[in-house]
MARVEXPA-961600 format. One record per residue: y, x, z of N, C-alpha, C, O in turn; residue number from 0; residue in one letter. Coordinates in nm, 3 decimals, padded with zeros to 5 digits, always signed. Atoms other than C-alpha are relative to their C-alpha. Example, Ala and Ser with C-alpha at 12.3 -4.5 7.8 and 13.67 -1.06 7.14 Angstrom:
! MARVEXPA-961600
<site n_Y="-00.119" n_X="+00.089" n_Z="+00.000" ca_Y="-00.450" ca_X="+01.230" ca_Z="+00.780" c_Y="+00.120" c_X="+00.090" c_Z="+00.000" o_Y="+00.118" o_X="+00.194" o_Z="+00.066" resi="0" resn="A"/>
<site n_Y="-00.119" n_X="-00.082" n_Z="-00.006" ca_Y="-00.106" ca_X="+01.367" ca_Z="+00.714" c_Y="+00.109" c_X="-00.077" c_Z="+00.073" o_Y="+00.220" o_X="-00.026" o_Z="+00.090" resi="1" resn="S"/>
! end
This chain:
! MARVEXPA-961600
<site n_Y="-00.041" n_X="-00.139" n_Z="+00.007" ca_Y="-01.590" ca_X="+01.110" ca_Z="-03.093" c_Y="+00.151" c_X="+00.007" c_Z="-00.021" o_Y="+00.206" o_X="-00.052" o_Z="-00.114" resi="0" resn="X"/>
<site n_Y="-00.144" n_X="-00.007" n_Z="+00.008" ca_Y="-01.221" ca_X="+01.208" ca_Z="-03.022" c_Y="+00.018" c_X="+00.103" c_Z="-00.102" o_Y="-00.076" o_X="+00.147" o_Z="-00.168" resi="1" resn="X"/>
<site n_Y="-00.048" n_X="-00.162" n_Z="+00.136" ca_Y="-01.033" ca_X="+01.511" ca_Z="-03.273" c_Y="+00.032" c_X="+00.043" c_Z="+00.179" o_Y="+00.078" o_X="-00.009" o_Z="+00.280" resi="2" resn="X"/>
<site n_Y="-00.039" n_X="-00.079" n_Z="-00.099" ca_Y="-01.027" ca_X="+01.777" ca_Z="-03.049" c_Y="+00.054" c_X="+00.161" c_Z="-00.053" o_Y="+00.004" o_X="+00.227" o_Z="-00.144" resi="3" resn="X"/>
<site n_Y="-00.047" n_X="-00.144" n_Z="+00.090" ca_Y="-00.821" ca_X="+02.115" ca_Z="-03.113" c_Y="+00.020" c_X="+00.105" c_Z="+00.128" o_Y="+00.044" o_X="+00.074" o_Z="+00.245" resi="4" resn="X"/>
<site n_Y="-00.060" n_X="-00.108" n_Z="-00.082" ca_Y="-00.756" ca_X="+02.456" ca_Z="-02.957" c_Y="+00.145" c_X="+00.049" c_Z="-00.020" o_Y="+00.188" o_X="+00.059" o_Z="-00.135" resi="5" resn="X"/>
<site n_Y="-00.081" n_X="-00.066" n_Z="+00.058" ca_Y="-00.439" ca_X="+02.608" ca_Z="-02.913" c_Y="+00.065" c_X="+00.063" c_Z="+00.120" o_Y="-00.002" o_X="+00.084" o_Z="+00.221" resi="6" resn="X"/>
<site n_Y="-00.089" n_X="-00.082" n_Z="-00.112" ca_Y="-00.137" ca_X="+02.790" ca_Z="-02.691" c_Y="+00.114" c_X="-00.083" c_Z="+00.062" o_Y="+00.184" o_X="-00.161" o_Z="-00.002" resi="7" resn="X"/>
<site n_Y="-00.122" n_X="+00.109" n_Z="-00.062" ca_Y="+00.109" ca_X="+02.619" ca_Z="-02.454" c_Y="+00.103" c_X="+00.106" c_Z="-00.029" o_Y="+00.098" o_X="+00.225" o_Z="+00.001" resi="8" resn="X"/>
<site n_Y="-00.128" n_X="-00.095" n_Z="+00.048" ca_Y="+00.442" ca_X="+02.750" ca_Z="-02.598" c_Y="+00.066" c_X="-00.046" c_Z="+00.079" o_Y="+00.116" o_X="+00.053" o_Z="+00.130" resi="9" resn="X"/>
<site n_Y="-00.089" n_X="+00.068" n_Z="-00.098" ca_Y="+00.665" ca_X="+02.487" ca_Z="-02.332" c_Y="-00.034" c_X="-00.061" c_Z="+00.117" o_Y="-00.140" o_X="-00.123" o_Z="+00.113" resi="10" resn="X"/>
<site n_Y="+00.082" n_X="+00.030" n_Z="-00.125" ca_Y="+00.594" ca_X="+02.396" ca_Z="-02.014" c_Y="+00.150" c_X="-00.059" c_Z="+00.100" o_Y="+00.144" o_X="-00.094" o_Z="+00.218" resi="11" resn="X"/>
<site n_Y="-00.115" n_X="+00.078" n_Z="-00.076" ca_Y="+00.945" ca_X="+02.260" ca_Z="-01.895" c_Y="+00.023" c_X="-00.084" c_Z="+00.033" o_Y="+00.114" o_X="-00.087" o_Z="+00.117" resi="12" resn="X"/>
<site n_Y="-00.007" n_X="+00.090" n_Z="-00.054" ca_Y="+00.889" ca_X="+01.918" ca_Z="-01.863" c_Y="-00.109" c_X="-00.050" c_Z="+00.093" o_Y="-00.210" o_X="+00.016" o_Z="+00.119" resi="13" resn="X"/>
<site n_Y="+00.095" n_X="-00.007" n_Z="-00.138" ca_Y="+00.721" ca_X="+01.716" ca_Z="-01.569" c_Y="-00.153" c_X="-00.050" c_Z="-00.074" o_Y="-00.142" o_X="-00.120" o_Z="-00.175" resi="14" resn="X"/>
<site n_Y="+00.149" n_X="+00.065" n_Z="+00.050" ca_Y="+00.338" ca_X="+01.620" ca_Z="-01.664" c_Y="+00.019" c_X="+00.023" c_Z="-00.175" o_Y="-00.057" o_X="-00.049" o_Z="-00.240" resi="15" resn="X"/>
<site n_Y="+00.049" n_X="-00.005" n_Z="+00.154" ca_Y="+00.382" ca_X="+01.722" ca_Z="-02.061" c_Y="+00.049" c_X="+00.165" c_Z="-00.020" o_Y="+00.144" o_X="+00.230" o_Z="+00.023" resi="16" resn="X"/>
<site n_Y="-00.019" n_X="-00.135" n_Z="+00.025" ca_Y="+00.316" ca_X="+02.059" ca_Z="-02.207" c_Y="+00.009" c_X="-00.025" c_Z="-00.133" o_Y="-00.047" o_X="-00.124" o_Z="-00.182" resi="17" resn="X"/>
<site n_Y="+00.032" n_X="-00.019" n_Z="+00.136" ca_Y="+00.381" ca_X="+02.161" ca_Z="-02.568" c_Y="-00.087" c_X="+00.077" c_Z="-00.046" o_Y="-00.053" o_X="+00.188" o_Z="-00.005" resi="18" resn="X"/>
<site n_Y="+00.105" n_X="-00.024" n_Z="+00.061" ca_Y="+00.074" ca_X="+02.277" ca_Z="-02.748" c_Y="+00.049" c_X="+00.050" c_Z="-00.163" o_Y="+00.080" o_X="-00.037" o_Z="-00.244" resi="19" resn="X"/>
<site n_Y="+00.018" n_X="-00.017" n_Z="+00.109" ca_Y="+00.107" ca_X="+02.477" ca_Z="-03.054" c_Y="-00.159" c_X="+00.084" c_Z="-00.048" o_Y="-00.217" o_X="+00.180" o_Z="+00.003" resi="20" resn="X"/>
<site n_Y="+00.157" n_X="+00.012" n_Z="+00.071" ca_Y="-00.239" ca_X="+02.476" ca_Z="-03.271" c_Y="+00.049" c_X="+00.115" c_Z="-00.130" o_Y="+00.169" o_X="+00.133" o_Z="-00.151" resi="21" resn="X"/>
<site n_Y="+00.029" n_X="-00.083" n_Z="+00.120" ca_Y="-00.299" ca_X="+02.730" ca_Z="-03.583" c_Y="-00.100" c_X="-00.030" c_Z="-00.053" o_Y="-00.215" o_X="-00.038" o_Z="-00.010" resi="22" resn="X"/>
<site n_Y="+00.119" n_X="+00.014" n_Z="+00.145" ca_Y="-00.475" ca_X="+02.670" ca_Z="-03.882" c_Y="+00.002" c_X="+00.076" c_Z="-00.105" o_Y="+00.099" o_X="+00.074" o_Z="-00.180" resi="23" resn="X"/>
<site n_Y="+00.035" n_X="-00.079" n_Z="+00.166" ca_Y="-00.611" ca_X="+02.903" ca_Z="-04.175" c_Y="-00.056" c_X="-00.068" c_Z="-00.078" o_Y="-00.168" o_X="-00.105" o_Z="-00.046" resi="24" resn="X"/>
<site n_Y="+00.072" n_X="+00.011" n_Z="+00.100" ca_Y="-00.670" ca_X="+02.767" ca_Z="-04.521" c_Y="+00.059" c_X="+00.057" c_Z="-00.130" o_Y="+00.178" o_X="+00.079" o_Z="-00.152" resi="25" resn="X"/>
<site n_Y="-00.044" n_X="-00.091" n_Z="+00.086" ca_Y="-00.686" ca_X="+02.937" ca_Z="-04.831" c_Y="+00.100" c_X="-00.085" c_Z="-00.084" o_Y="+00.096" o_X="-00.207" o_Z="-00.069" resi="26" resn="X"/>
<site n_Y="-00.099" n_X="+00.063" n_Z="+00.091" ca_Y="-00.408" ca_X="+02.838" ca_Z="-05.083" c_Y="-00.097" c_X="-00.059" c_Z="-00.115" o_Y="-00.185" o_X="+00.022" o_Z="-00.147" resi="27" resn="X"/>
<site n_Y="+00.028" n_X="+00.011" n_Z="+00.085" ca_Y="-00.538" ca_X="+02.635" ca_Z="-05.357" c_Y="-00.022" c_X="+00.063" c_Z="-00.145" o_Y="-00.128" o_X="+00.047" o_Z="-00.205" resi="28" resn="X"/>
<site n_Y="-00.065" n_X="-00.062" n_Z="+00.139" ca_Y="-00.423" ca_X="+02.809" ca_Z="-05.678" c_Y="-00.014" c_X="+00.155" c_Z="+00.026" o_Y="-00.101" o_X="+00.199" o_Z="-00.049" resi="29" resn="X"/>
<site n_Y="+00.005" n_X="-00.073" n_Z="-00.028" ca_Y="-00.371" ca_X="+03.166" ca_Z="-05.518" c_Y="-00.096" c_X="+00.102" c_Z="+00.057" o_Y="-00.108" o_X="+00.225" o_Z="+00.050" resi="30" resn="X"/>
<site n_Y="+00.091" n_X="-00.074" n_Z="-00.088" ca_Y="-00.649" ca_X="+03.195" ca_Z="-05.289" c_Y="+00.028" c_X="+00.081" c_Z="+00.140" o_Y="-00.066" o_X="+00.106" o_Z="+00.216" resi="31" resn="X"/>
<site n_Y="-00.015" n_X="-00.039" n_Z="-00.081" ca_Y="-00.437" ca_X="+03.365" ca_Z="-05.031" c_Y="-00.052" c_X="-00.083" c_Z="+00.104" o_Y="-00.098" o_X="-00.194" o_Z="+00.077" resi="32" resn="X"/>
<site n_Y="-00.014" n_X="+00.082" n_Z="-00.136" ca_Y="-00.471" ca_X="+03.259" ca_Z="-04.634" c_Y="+00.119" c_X="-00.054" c_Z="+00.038" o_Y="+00.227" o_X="-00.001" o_Z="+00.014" resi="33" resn="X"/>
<site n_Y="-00.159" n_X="+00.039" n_Z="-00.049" ca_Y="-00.208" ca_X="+03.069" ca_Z="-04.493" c_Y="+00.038" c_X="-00.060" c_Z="+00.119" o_Y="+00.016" o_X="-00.178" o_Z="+00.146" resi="34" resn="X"/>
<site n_Y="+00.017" n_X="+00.019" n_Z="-00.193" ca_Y="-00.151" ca_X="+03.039" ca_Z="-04.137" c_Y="+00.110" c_X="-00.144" c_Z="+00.000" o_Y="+00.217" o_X="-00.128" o_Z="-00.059" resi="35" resn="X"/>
<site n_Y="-00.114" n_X="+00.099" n_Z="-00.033" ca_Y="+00.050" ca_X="+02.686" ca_Z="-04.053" c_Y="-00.047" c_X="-00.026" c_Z="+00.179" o_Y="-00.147" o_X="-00.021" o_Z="+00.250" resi="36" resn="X"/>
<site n_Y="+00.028" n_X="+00.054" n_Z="-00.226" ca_Y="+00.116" ca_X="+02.578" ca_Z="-03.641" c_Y="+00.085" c_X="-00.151" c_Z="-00.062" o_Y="+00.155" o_X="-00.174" o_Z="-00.160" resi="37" resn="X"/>
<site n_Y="+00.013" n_X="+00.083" n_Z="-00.002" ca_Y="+00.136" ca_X="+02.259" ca_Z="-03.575" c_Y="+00.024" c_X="-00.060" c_Z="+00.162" o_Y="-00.064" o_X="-00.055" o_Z="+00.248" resi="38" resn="X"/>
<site n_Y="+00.000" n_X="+00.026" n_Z="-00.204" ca_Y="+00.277" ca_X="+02.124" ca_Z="-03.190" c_Y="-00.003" c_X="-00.114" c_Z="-00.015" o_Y="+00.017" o_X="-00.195" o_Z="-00.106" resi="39" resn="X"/>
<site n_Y="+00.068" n_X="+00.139" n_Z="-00.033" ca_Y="+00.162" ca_X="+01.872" ca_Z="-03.014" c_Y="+00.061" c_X="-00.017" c_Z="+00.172" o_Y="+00.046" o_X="+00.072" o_Z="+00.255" resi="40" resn="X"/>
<site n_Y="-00.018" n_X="+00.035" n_Z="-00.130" ca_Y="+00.306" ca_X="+01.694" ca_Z="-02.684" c_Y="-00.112" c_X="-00.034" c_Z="+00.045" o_Y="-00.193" o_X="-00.101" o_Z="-00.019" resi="41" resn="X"/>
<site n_Y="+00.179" n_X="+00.045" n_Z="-00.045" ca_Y="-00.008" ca_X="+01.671" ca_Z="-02.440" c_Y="+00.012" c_X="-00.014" c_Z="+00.155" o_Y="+00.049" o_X="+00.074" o_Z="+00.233" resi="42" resn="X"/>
<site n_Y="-00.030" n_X="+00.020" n_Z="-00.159" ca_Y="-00.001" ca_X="+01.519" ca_Z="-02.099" c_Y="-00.096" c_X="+00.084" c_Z="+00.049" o_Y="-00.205" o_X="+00.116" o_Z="+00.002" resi="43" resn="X"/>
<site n_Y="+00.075" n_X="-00.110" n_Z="-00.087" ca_Y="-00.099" ca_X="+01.754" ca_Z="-01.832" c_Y="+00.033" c_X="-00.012" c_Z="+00.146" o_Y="+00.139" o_X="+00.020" o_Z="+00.199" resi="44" resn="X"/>
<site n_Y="-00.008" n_X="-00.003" n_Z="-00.186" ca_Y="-00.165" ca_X="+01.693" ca_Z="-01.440" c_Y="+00.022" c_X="+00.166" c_Z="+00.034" o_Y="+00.056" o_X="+00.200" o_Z="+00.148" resi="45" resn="X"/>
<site n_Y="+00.035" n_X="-00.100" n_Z="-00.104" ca_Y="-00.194" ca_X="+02.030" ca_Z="-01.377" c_Y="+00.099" c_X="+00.121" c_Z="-00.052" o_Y="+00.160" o_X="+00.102" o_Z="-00.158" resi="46" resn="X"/>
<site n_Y="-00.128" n_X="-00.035" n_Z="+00.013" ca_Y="+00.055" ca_X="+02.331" ca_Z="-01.361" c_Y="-00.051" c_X="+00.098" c_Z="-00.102" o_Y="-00.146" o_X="+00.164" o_Z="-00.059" resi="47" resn="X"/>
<site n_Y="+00.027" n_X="-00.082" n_Z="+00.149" ca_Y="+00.002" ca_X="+02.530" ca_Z="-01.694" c_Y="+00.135" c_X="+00.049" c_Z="-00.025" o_Y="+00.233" o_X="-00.026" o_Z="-00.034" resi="48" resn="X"/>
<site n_Y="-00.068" n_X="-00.115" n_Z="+00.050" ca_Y="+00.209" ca_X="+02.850" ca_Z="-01.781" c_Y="-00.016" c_X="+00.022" c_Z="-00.127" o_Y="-00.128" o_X="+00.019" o_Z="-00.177" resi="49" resn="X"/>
<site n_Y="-00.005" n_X="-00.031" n_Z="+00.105" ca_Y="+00.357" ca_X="+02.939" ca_Z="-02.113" c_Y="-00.095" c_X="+00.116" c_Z="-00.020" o_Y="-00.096" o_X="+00.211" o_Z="+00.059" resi="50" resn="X"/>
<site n_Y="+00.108" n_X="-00.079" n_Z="+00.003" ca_Y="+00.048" ca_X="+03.125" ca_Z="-02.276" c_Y="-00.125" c_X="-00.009" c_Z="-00.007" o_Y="-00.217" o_X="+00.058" o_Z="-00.055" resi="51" resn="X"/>
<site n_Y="+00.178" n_X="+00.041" n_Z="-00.063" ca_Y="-00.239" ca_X="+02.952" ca_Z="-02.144" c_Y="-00.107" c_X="-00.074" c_Z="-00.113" o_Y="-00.123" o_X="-00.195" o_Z="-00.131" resi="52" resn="X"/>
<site n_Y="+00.087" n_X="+00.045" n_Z="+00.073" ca_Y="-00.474" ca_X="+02.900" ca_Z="-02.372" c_Y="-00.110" c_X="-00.111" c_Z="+00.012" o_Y="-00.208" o_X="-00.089" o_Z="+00.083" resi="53" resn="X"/>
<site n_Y="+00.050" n_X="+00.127" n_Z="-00.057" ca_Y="-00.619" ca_X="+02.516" ca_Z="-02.385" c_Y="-00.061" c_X="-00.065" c_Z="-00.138" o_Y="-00.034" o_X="-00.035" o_Z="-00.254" resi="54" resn="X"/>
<site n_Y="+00.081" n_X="+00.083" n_Z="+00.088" ca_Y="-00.861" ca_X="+02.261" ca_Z="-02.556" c_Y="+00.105" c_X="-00.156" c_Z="+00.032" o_Y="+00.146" o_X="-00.212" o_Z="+00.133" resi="55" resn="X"/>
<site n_Y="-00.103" n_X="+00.130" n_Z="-00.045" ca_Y="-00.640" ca_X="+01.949" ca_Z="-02.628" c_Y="-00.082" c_X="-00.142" c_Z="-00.059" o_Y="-00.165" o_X="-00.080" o_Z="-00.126" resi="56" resn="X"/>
<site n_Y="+00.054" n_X="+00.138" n_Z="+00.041" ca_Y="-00.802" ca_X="+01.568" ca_Z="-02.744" c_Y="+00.101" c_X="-00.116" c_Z="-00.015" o_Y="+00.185" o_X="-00.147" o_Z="+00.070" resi="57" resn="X"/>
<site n_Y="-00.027" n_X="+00.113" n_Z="+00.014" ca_Y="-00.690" ca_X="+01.283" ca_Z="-02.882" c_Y="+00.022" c_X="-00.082" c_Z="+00.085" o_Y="-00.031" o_X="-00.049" o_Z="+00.191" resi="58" resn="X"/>
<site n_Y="+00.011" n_X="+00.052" n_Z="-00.128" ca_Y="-00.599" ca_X="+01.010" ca_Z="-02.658" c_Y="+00.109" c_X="-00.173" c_Z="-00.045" o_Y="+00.223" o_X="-00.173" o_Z="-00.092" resi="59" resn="X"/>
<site n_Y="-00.157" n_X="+00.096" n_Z="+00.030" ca_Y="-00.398" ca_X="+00.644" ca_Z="-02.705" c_Y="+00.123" c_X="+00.067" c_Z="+00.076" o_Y="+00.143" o_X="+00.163" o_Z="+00.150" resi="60" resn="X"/>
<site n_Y="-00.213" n_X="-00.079" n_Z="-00.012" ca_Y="+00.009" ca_X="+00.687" ca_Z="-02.678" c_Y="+00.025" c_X="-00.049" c_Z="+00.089" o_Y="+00.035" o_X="-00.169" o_Z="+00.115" resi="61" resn="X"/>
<site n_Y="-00.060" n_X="+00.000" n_Z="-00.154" ca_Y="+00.112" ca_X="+00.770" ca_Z="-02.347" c_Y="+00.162" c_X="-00.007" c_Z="-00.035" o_Y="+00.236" o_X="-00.026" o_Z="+00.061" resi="62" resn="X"/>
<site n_Y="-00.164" n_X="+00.001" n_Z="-00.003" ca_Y="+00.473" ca_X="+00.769" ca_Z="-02.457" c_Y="+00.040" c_X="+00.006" c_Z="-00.141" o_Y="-00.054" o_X="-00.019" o_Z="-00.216" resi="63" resn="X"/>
<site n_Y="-00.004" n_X="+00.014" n_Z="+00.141" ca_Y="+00.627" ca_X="+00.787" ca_Z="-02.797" c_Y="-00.001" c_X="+00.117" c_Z="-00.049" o_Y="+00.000" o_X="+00.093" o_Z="-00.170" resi="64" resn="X"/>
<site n_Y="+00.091" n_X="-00.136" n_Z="+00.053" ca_Y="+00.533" ca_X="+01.145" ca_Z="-02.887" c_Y="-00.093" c_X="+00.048" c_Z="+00.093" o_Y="-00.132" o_X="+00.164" o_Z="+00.079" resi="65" resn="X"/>
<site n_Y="+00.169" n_X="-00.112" n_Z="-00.026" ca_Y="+00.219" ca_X="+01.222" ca_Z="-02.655" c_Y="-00.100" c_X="-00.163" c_Z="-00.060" o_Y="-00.098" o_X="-00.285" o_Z="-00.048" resi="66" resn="X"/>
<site n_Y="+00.120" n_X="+00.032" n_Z="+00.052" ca_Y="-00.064" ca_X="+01.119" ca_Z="-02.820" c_Y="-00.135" c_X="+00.085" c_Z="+00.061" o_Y="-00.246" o_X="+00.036" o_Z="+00.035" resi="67" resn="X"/>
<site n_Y="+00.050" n_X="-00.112" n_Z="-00.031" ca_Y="-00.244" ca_X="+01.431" ca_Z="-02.653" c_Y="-00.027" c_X="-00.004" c_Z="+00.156" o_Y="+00.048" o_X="-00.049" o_Z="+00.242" resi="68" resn="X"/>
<site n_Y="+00.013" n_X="-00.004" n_Z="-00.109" ca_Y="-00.410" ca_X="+01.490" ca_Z="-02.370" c_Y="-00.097" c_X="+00.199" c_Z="+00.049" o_Y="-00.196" o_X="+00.247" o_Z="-00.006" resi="69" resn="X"/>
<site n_Y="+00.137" n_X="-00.144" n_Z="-00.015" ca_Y="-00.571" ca_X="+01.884" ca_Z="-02.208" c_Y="-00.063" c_X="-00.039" c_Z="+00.078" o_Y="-00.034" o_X="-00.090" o_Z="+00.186" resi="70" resn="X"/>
<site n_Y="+00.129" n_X="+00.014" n_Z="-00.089" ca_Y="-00.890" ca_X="+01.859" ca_Z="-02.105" c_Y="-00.077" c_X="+00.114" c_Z="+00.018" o_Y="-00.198" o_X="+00.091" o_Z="+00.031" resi="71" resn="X"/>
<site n_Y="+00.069" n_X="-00.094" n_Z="+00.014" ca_Y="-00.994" ca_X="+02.213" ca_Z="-02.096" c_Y="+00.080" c_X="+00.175" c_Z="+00.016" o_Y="+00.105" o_X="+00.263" o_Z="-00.067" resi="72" resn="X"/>
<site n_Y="-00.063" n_X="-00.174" n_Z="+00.021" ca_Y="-00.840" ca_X="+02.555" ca_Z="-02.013" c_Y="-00.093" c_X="+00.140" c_Z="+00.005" o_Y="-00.174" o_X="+00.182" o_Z="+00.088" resi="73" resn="X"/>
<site n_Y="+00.145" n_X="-00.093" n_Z="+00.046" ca_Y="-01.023" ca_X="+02.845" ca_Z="-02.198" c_Y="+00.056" c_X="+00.129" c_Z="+00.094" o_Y="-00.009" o_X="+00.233" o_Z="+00.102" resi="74" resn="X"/>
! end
């Protein structure tokens, strides 16, 4: 089983890698509030993806020295 996450392609400028930023809610320890953190991710991508596009990204060995990421899924 790979980690697999959802999130939004915020960059799309380079050739075959999109940037992926992910969101996560958890409550604050102590406070209890929510607390939204993003989190980007370089993710190789064959295919031509527009800032926006909402995608399922997976784990993957290191295609380069920051992708670790691969999309396998556009929602």
């Amino acid at each position: 089983m790979r980690k697999k996450l959802e999130g939004i392609v915020v960059s799309d400028k380079q050739q075959k890698t999109r940037i992926v930023e992910v969101e996560r809610c958890f409550p604050h320890p102590k406070y209890k509030k929510y607390i939204r953190q993003h989190q980007r991710f370089a993710c190789h991508c064959e295919e031509d993806l527009k800032n926006g596009t909402r995608v399922i990204i997976e784990a993957t060995r290191p295609l380069s020295k920051t992708k670790n990421w691969r999309i396998i899924k556009v929602l």
